[in-house]
PDB file of N, CA, C and O in Angstrom:
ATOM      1  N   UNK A   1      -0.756 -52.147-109.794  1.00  0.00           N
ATOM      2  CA  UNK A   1      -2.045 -51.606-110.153  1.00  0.00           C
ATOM      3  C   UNK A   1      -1.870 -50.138-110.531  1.00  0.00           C
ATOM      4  O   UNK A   1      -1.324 -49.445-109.673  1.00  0.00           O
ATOM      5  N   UNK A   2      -2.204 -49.601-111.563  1.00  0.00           N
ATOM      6  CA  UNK A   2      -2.092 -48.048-112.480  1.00  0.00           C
ATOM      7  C   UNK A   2      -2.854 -47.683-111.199  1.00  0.00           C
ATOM      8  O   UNK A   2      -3.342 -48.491-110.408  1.00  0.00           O
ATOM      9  N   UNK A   3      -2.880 -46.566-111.127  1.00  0.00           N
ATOM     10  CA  UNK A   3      -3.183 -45.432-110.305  1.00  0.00           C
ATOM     11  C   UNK A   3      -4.314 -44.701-111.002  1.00  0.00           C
ATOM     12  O   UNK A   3      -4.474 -44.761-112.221  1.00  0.00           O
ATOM     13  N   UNK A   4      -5.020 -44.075-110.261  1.00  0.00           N
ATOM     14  CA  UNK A   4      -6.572 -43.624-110.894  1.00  0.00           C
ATOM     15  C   UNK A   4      -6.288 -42.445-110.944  1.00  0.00           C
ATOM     16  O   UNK A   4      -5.801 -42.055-109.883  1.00  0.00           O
ATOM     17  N   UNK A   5      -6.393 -41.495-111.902  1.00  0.00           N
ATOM     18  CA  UNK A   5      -6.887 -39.990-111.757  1.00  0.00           C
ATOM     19  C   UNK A   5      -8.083 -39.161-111.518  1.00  0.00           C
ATOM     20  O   UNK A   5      -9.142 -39.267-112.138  1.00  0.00           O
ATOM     21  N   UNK A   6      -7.840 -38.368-110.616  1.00  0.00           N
ATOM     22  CA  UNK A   6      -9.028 -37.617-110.500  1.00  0.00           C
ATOM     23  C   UNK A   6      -8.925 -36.427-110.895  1.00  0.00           C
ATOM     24  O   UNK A   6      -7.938 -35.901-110.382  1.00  0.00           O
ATOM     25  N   UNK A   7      -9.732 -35.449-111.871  1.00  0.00           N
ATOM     26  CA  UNK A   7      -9.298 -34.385-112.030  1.00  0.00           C
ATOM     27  C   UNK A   7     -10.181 -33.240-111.956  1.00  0.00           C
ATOM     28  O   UNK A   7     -11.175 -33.383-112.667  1.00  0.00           O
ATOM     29  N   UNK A   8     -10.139 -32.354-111.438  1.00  0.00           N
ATOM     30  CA  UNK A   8     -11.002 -31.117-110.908  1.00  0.00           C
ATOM     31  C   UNK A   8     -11.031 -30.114-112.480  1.00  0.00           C
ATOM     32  O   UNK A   8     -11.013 -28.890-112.356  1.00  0.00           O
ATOM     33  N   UNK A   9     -11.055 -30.445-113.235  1.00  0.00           N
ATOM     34  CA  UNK A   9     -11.235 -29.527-114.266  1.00  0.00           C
ATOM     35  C   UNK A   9     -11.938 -30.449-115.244  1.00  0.00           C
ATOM     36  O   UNK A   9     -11.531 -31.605-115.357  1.00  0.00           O
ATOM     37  N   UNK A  10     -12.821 -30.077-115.854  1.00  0.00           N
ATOM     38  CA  UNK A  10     -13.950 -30.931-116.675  1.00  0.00           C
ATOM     39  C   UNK A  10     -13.345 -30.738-118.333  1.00  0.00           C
ATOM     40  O   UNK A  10     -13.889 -31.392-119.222  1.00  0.00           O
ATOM     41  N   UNK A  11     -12.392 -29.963-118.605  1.00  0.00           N
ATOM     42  CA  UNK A  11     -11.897 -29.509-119.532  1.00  0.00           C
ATOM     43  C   UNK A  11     -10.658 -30.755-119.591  1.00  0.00           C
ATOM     44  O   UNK A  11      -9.945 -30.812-120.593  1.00  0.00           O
ATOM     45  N   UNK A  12     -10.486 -31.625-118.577  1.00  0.00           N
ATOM     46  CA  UNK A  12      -9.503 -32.177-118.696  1.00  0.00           C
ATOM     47  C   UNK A  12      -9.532 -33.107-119.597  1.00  0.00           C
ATOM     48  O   UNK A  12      -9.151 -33.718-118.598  1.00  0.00           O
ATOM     49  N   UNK A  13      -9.604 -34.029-120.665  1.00  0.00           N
ATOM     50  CA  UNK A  13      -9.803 -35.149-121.291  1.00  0.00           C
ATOM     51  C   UNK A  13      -9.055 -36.270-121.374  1.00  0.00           C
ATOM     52  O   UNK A  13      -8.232 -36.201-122.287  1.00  0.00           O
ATOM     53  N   UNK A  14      -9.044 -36.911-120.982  1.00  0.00           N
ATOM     54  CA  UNK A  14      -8.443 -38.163-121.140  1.00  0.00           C
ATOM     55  C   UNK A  14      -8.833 -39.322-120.930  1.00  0.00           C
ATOM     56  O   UNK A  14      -9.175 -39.315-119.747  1.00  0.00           O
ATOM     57  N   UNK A  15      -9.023 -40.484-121.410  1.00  0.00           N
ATOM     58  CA  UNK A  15      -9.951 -41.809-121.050  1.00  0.00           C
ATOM     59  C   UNK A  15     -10.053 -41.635-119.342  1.00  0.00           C
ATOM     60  O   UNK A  15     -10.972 -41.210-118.643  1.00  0.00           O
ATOM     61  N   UNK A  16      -9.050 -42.020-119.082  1.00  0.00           N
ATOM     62  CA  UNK A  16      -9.139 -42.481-117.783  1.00  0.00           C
ATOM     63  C   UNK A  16      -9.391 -41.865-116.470  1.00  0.00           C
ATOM     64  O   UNK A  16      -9.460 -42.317-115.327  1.00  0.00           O
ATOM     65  N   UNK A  17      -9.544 -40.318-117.154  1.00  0.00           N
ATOM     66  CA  UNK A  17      -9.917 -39.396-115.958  1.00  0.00           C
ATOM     67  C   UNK A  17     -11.352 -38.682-116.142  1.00  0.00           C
ATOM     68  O   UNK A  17     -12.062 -38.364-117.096  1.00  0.00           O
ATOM     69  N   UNK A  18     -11.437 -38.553-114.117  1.00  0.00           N
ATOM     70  CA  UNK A  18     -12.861 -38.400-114.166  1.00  0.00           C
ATOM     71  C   UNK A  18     -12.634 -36.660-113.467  1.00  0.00           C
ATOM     72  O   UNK A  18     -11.779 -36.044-112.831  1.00  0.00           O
ATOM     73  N   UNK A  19     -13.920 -36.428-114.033  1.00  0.00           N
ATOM     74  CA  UNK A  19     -14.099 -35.027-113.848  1.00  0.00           C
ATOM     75  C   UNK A  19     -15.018 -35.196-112.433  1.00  0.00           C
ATOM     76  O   UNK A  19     -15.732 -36.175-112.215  1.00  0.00           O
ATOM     77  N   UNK A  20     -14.824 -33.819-111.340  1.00  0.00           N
ATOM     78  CA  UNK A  20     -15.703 -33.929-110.353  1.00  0.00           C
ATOM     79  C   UNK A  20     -15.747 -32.223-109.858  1.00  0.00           C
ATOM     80  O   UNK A  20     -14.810 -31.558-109.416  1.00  0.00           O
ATOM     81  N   UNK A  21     -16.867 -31.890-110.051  1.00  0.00           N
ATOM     82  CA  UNK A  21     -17.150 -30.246-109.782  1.00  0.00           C
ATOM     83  C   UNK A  21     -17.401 -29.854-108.284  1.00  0.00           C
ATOM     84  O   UNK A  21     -17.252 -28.752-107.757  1.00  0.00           O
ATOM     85  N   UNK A  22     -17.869 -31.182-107.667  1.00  0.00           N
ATOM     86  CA  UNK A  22     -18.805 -30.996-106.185  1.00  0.00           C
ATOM     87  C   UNK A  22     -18.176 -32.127-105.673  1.00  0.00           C
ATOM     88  O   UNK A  22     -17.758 -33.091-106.315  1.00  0.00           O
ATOM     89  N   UNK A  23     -18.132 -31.910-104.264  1.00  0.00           N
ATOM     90  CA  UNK A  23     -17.220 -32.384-103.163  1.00  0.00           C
ATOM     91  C   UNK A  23     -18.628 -33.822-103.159  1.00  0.00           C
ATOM     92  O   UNK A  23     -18.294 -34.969-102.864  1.00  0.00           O
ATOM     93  N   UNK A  24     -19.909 -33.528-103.475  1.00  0.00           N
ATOM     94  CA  UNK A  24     -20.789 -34.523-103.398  1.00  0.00           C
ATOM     95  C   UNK A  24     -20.116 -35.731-104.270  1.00  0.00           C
ATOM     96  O   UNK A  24     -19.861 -36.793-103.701  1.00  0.00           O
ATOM     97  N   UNK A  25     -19.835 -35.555-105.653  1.00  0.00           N
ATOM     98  CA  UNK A  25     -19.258 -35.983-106.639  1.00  0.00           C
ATOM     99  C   UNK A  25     -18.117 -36.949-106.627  1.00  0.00           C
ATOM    100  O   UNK A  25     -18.210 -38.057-107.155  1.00  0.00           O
ATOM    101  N   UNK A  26     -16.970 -36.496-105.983  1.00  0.00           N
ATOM    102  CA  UNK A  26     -15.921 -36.755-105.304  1.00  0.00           C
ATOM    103  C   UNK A  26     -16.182 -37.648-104.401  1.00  0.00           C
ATOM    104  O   UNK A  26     -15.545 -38.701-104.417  1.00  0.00           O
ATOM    105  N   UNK A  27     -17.201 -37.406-103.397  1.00  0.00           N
ATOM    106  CA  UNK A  27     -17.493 -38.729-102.579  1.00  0.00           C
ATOM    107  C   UNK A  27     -17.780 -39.798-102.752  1.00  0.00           C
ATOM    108  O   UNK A  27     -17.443 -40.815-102.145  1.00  0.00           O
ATOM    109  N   UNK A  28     -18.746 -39.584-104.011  1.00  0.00           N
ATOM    110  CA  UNK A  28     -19.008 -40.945-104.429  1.00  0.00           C
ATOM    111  C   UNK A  28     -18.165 -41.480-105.054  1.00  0.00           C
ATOM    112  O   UNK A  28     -18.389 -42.671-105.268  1.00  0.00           O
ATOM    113  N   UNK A  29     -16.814 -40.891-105.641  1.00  0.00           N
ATOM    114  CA  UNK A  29     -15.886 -41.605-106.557  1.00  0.00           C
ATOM    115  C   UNK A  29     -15.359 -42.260-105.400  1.00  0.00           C
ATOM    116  O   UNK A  29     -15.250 -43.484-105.483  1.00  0.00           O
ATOM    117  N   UNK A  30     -14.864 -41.469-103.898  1.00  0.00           N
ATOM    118  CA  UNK A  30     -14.030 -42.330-103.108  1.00  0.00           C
ATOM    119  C   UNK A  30     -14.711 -43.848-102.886  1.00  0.00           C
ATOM    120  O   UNK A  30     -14.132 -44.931-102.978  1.00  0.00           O
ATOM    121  N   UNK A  31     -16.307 -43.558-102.521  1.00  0.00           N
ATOM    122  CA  UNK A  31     -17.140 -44.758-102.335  1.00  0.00           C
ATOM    123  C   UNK A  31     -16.820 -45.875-103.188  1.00  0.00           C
ATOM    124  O   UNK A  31     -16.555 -47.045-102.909  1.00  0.00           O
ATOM    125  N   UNK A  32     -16.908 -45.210-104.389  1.00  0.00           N
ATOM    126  CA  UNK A  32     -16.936 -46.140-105.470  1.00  0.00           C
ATOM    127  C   UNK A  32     -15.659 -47.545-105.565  1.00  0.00           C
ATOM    128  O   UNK A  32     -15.728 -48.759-105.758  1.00  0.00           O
ATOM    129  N   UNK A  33     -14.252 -46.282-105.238  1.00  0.00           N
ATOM    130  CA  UNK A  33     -13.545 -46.834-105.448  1.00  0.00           C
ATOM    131  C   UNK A  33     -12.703 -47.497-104.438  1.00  0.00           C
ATOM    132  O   UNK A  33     -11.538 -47.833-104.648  1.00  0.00           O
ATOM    133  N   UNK A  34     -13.539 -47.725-102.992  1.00  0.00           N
ATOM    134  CA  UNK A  34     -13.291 -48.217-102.066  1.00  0.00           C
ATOM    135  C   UNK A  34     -13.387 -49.514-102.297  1.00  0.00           C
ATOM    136  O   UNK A  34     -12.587 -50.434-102.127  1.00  0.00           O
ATOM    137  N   UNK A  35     -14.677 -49.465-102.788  1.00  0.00           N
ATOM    138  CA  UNK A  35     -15.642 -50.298-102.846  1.00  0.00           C
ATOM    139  C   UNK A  35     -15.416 -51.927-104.025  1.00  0.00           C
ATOM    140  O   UNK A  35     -15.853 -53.076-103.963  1.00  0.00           O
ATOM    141  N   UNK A  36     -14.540 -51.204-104.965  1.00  0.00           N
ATOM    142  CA  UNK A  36     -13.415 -51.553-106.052  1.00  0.00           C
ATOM    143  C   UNK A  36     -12.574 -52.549-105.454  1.00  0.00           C
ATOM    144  O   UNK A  36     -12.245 -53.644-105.910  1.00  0.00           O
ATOM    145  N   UNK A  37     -12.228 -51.918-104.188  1.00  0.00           N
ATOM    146  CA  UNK A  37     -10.791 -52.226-103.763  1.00  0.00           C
ATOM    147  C   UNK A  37     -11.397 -53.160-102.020  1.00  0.00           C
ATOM    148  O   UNK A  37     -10.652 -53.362-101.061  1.00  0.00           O
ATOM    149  N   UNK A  38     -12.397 -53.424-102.076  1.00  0.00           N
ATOM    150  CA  UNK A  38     -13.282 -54.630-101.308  1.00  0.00           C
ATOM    151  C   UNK A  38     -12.694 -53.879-100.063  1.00  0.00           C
ATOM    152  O   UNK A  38     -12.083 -54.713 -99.395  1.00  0.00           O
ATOM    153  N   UNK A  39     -12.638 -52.733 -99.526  1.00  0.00           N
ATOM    154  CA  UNK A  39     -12.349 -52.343 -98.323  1.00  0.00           C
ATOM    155  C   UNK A  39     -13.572 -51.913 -97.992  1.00  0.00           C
ATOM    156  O   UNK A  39     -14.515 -51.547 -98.693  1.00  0.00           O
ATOM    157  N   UNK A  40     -13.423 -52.014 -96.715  1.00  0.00           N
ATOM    158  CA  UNK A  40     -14.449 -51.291 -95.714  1.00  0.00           C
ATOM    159  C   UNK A  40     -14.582 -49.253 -95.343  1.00  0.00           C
ATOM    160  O   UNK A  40     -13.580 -48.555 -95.498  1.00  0.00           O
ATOM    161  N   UNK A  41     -15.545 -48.813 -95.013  1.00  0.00           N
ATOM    162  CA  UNK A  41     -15.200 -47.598 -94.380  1.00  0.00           C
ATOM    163  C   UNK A  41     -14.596 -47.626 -93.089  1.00  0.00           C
ATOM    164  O   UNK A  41     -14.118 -46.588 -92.630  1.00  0.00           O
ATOM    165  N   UNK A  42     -14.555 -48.881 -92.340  1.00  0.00           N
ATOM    166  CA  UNK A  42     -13.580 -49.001 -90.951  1.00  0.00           C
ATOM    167  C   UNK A  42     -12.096 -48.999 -91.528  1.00  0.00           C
ATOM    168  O   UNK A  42     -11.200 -48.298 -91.058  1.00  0.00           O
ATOM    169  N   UNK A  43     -11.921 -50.002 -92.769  1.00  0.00           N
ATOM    170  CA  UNK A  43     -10.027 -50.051 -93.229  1.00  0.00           C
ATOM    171  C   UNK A  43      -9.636 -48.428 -93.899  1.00  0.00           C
ATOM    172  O   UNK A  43      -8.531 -47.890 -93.961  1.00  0.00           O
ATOM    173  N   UNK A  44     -11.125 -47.853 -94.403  1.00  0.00           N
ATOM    174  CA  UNK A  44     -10.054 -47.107 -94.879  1.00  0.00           C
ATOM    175  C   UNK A  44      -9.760 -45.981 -93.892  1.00  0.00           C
ATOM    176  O   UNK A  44      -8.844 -45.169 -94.027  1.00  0.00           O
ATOM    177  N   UNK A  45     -10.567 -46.015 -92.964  1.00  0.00           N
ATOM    178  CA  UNK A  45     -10.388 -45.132 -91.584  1.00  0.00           C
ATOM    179  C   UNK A  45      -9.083 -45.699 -90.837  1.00  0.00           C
ATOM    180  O   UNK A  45      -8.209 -44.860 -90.622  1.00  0.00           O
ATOM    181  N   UNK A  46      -8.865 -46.881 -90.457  1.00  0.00           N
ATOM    182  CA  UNK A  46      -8.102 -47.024 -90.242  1.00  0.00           C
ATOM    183  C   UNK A  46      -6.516 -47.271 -90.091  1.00  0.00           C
ATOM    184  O   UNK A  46      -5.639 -47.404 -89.237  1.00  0.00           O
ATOM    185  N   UNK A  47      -6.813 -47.236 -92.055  1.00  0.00           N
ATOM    186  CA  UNK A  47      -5.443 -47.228 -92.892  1.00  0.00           C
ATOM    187  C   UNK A  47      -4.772 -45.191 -93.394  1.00  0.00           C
ATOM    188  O   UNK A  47      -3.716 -44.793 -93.887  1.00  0.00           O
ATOM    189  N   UNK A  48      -5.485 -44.776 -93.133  1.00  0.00           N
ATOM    190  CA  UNK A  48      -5.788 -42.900 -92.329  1.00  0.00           C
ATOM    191  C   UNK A  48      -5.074 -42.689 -91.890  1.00  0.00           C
ATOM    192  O   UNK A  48      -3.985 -42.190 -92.174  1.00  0.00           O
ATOM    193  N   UNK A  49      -5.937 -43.333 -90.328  1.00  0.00           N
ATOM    194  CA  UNK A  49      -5.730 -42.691 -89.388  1.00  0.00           C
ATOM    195  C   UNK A  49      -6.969 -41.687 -89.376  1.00  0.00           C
ATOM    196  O   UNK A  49      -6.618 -40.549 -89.065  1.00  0.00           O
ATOM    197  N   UNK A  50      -7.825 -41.774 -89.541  1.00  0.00           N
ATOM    198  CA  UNK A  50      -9.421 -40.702 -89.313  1.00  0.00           C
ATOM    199  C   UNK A  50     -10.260 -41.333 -89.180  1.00  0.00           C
ATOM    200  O   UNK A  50     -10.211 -42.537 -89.435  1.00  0.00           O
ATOM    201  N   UNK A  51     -11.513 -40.618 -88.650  1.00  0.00           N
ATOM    202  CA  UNK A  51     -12.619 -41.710 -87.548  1.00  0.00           C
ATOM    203  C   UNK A  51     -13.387 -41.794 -89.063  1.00  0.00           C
ATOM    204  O   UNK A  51     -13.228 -41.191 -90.124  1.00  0.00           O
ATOM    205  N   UNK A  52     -14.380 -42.953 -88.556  1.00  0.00           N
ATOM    206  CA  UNK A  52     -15.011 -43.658 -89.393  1.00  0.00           C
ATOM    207  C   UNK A  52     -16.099 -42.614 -90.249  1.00  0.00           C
ATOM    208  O   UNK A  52     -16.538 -42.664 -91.398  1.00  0.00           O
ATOM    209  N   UNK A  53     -16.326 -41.572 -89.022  1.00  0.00           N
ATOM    210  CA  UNK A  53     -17.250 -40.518 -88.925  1.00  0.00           C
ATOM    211  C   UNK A  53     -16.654 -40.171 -90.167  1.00  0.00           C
ATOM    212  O   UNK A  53     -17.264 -40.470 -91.194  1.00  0.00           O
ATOM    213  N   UNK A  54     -15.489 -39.550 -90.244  1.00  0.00           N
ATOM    214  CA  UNK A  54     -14.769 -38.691 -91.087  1.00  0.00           C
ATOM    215  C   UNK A  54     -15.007 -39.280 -92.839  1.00  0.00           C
ATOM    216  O   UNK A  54     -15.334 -38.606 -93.815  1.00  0.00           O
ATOM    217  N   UNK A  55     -14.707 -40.743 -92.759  1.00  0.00           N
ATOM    218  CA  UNK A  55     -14.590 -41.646 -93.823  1.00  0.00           C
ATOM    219  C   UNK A  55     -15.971 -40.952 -94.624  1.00  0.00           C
ATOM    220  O   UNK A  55     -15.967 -40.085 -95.497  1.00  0.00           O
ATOM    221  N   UNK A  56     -17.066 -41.614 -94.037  1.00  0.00           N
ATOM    222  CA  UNK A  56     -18.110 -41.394 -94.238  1.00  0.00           C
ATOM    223  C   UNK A  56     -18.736 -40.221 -94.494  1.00  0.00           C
ATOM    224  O   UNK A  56     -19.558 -40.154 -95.407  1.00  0.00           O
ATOM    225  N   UNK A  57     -18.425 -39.145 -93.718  1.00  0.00           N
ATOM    226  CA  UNK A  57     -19.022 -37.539 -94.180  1.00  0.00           C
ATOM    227  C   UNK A  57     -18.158 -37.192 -95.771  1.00  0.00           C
ATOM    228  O   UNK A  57     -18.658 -36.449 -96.617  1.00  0.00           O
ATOM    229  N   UNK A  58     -17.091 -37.737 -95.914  1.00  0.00           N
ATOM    230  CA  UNK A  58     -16.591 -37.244 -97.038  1.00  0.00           C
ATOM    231  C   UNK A  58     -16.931 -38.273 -97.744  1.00  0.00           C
ATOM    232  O   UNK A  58     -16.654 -37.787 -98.841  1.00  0.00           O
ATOM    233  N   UNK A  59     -17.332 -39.363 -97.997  1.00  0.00           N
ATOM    234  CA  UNK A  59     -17.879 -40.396 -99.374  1.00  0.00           C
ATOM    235  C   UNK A  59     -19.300 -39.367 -99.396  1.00  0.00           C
ATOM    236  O   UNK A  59     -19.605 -38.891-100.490  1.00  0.00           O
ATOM    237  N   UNK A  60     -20.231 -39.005 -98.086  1.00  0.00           N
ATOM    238  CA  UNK A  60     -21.777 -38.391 -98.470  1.00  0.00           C
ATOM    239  C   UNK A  60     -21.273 -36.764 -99.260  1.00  0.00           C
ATOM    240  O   UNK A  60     -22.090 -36.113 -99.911  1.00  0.00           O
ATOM    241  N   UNK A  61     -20.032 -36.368 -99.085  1.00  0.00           N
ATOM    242  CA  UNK A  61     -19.467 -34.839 -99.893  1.00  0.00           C
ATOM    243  C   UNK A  61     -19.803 -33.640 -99.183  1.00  0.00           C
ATOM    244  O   UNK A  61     -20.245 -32.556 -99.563  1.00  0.00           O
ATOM    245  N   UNK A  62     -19.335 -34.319 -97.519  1.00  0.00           N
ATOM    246  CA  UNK A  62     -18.987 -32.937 -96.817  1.00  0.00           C
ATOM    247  C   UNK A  62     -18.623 -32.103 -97.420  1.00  0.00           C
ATOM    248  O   UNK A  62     -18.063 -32.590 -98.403  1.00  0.00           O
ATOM    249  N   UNK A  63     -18.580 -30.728 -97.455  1.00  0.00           N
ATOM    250  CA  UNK A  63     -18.053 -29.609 -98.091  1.00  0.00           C
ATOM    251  C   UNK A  63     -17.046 -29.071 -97.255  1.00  0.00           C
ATOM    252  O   UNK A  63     -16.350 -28.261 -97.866  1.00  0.00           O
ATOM    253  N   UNK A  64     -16.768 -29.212 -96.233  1.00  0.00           N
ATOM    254  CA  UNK A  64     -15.494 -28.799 -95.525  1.00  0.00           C
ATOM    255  C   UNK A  64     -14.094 -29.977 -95.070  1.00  0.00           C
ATOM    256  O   UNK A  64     -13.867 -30.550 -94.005  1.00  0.00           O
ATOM    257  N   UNK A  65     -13.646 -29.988 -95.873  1.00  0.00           N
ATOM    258  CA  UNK A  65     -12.476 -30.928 -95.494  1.00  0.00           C
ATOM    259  C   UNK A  65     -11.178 -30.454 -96.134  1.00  0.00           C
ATOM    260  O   UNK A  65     -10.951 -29.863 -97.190  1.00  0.00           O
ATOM    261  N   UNK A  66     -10.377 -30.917 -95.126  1.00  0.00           N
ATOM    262  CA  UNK A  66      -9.116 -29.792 -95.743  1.00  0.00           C
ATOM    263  C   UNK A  66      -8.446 -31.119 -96.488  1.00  0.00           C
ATOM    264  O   UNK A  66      -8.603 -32.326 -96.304  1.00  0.00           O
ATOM    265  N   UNK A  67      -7.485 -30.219 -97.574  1.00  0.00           N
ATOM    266  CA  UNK A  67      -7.174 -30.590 -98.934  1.00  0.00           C
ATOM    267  C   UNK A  67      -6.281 -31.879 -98.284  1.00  0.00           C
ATOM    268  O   UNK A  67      -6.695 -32.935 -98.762  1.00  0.00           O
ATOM    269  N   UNK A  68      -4.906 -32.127 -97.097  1.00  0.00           N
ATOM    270  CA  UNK A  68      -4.412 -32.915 -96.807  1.00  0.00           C
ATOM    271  C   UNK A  68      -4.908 -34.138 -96.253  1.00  0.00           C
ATOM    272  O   UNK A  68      -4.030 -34.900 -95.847  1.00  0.00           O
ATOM    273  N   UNK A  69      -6.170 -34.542 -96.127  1.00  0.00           N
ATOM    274  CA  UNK A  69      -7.255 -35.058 -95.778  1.00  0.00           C
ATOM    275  C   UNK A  69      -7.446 -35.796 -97.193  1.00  0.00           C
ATOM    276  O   UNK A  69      -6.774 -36.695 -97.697  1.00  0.00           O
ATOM    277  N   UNK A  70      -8.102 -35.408 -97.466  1.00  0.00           N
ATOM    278  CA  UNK A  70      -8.776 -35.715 -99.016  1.00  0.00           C
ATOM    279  C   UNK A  70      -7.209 -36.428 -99.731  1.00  0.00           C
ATOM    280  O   UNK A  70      -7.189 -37.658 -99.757  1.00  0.00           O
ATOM    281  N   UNK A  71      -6.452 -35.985-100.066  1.00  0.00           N
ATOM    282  CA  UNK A  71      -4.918 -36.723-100.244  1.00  0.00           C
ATOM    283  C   UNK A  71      -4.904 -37.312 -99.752  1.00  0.00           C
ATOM    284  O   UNK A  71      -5.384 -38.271-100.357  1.00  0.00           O
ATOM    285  N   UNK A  72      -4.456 -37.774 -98.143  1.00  0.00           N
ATOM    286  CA  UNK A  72      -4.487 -38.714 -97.821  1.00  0.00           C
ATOM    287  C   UNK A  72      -5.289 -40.204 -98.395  1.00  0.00           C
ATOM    288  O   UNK A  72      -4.641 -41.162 -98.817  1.00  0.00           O
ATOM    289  N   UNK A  73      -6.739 -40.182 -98.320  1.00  0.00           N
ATOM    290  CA  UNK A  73      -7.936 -40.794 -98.657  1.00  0.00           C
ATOM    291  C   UNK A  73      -6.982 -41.565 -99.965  1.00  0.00           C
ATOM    292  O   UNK A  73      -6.531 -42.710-100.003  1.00  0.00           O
ATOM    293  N   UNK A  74      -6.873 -40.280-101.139  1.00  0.00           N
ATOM    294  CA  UNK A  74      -6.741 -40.489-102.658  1.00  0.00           C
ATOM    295  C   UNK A  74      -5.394 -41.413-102.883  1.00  0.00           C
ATOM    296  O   UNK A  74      -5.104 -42.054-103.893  1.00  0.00           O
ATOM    297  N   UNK A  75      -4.333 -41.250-101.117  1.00  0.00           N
ATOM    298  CA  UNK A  75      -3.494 -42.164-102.004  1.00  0.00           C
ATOM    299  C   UNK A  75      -3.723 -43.543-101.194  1.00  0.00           C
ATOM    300  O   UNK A  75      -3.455 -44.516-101.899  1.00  0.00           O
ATOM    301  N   UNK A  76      -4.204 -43.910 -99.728  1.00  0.00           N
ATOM    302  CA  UNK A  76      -4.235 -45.333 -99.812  1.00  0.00           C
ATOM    303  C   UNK A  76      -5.648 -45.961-100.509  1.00  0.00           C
ATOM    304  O   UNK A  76      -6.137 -46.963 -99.986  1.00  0.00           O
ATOM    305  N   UNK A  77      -6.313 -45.342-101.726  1.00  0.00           N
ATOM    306  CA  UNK A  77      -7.007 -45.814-102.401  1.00  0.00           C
ATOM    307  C   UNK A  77      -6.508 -45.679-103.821  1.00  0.00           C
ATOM    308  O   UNK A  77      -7.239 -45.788-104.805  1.00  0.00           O
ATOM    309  N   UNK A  78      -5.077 -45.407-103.860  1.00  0.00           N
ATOM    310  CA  UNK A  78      -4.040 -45.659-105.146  1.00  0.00           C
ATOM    311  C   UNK A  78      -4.760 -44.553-106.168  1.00  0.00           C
ATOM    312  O   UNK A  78      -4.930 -44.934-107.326  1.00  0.00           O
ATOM    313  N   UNK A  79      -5.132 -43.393-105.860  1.00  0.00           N
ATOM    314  CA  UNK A  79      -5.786 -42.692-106.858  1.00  0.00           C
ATOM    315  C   UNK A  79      -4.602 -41.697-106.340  1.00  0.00           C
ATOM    316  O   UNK A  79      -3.859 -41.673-105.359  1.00  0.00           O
ATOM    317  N   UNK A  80      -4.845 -40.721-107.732  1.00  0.00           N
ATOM    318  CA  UNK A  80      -4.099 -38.739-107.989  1.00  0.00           C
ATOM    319  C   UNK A  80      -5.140 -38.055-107.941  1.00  0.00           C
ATOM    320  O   UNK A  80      -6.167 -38.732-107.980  1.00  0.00           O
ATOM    321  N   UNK A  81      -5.315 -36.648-107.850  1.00  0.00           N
ATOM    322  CA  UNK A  81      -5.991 -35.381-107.965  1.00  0.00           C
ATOM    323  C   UNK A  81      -5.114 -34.827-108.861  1.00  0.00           C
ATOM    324  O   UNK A  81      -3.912 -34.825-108.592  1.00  0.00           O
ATOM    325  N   UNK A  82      -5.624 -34.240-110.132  1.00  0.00           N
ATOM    326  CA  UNK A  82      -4.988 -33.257-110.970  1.00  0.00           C
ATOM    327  C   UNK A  82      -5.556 -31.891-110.788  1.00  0.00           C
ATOM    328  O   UNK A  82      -6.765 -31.831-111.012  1.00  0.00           O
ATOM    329  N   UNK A  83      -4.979 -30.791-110.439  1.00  0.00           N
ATOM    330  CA  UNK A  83      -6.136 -29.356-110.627  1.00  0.00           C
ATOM    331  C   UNK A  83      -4.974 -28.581-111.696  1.00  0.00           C
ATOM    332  O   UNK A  83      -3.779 -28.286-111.682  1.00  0.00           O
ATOM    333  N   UNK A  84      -6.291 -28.452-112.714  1.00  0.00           N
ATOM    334  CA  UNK A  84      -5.650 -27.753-113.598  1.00  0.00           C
ATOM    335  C   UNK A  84      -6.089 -25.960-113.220  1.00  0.00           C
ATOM    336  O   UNK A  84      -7.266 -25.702-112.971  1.00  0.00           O
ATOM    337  N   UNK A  85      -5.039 -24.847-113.217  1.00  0.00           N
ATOM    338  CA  UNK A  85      -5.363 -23.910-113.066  1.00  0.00           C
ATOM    339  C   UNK A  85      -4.774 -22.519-114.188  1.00  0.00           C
ATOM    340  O   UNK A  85      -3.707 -22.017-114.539  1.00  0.00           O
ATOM    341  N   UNK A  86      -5.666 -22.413-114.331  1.00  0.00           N
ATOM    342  CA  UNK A  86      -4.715 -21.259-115.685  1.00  0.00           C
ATOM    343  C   UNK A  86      -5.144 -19.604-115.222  1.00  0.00           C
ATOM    344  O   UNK A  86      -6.147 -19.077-114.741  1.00  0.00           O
ATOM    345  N   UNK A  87      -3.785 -19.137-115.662  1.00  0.00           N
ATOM    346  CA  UNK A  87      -3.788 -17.844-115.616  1.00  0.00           C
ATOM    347  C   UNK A  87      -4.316 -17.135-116.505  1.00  0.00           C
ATOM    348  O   UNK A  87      -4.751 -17.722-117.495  1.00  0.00           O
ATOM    349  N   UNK A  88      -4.433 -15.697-116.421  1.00  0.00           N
ATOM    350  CA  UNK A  88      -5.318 -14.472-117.174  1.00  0.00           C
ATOM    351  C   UNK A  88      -4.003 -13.857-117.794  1.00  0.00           C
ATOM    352  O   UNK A  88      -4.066 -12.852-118.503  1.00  0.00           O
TER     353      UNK A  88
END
């Protein structure tokens, strides 16, 4: 199964990647693509290792979650994060 991209820069273009500005945004892609993948918010907590609590505050787009967290999530749901960042 191809691997999903996610990419934090809206400038990014490419069919298959989605742009997401807000951690709200982002949640719903994880939802989405849980949801894709016929898992539960208990499997994917438990395929983690993070409480269900956790699952869930970040599909609604907690705003505080640290970046190794969110990775985690993105790869046993077979997705990437791209951040594009450019210099001055």
């Amino acid at each position: 199964m191809p691997r999903r991209r996610l990419s934090l820069d809206p400038r990014y273009e490419t069919p298959a990647d989605t742009r997401v500005l807000r951690m709200a945004e982002f949640g719903a892609l994880v939802r989405q693509r849980r949801k894709e993948l016929g898992m539960t918010q208990r499997e994917l907590a438990r395929l983690t290792g993070f409480s269900m609590r956790l699952v869930g505050e970040i599909e609604r787009g907690k705003e505080h979650v640290a970046a190794d967290k969110l990775l985690a999530i993105l790869d046993v749901l077979n997705m990437t994060m791209v951040v594009h960042v450019e210099g001055k």
